[in-house]
Residue frames as qw, qx, qy, qz and C-alpha x, y, z in Angstrom:
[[0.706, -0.039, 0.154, 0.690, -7.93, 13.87, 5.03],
 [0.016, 0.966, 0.114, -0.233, -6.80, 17.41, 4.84],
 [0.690, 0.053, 0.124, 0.711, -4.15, 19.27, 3.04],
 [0.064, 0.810, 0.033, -0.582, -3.58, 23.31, 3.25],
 [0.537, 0.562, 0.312, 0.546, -2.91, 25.47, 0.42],
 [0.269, -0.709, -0.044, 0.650, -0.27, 28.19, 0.92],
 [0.107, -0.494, 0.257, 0.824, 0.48, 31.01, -0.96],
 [0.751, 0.478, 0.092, -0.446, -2.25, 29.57, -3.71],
 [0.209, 0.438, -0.831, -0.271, -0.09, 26.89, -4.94],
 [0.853, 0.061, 0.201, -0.477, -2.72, 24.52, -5.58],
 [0.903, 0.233, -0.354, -0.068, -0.53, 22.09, -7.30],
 [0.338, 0.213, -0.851, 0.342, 2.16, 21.40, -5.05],
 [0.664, 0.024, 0.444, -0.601, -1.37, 21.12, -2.38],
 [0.889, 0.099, -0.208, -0.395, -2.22, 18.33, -4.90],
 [0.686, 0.326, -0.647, 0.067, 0.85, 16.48, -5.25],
 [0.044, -0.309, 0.815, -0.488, 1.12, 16.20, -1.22],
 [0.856, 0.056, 0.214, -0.467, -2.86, 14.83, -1.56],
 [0.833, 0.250, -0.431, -0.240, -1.89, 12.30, -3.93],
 [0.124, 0.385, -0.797, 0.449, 1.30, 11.43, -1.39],
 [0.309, -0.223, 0.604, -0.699, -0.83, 11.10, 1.19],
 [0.773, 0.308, -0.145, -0.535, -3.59, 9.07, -0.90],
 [0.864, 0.286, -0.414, 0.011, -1.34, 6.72, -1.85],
 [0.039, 0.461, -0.742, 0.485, 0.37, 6.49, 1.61],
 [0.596, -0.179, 0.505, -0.598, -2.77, 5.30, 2.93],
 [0.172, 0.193, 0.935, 0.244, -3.82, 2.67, -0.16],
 [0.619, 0.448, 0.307, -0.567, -6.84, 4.44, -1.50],
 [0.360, 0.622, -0.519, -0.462, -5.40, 3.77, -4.82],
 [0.212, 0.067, -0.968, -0.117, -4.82, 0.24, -4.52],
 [0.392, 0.448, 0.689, -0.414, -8.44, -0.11, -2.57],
 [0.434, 0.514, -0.117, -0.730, -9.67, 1.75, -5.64],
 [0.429, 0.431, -0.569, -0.554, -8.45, -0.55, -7.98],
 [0.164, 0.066, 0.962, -0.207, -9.40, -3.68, -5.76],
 [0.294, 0.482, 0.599, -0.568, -12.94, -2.61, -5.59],
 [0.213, 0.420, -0.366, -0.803, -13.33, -1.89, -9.27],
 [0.699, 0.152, -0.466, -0.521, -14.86, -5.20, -9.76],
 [0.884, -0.361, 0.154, -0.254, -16.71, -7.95, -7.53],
 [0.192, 0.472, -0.834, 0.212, -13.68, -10.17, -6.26],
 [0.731, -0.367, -0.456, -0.351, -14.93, -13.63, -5.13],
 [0.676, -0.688, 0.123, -0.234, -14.93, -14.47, -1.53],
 [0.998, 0.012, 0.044, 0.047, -12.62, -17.08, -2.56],
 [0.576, 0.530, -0.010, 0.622, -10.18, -15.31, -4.78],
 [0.172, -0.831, 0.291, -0.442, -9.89, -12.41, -1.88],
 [0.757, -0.569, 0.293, -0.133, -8.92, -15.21, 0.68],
 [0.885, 0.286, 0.208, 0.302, -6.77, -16.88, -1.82],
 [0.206, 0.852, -0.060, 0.477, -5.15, -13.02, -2.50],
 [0.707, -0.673, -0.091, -0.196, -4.95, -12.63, 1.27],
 [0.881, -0.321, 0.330, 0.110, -2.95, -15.71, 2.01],
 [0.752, 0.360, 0.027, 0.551, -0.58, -14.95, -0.67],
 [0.250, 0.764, -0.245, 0.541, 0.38, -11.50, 0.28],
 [0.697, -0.664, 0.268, -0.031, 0.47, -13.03, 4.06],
 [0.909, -0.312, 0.190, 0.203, 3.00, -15.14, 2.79],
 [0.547, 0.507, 0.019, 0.666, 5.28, -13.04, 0.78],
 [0.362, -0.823, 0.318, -0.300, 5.24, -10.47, 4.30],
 [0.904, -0.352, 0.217, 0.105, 6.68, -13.77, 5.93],
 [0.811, 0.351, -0.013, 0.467, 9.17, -14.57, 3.34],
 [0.400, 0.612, -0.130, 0.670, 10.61, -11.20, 3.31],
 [0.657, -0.730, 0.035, -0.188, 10.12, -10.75, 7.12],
 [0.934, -0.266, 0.198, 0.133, 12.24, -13.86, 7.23],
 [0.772, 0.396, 0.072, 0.492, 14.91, -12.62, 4.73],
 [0.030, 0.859, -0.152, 0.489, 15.44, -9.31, 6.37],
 [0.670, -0.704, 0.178, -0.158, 15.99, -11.46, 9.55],
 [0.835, 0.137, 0.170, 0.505, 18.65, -14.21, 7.81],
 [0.468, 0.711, 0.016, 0.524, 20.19, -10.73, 6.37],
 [0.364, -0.799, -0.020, -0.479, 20.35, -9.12, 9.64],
 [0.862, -0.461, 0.158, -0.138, 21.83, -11.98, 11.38],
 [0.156, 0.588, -0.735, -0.299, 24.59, -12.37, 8.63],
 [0.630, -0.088, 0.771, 0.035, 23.15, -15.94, 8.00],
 [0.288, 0.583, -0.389, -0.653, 23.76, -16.72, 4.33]]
């Protein structure tokens, strides 16, 4: 990952790293990986955020359709 630095403004160069950082998920990988996550509890993790994409998949589509 790259970010210039014009005119030596080194902080507005950070704040577009951090953007970009946290566009990608290092931040949330970071804070996954802070401590050993069993095999279990990561598939268990998984399968919950699969199903809360679905849900809200499915509510943007009811919302979209005008079904209330």
């Amino acid at each position: 990952m790259q970010v210039s630095v014009r005119d030596n403004n080194v902080d507005q160069a950070l704040r577009a790293l951090k953007k970009k950082l946290q566009r990608e998920g290092v931040y949330r990988e970071m804070k996954l990986r802070r401590f050993y996550e069993k095999p279990s509890e990561r598939r268990a993790r998984e399968q919950a955020a699969a199903v809360r994409r679905a849900r809200k998949l499915e509510r943007k589509r009811a919302e979209r359709d005008g079904v209330r």
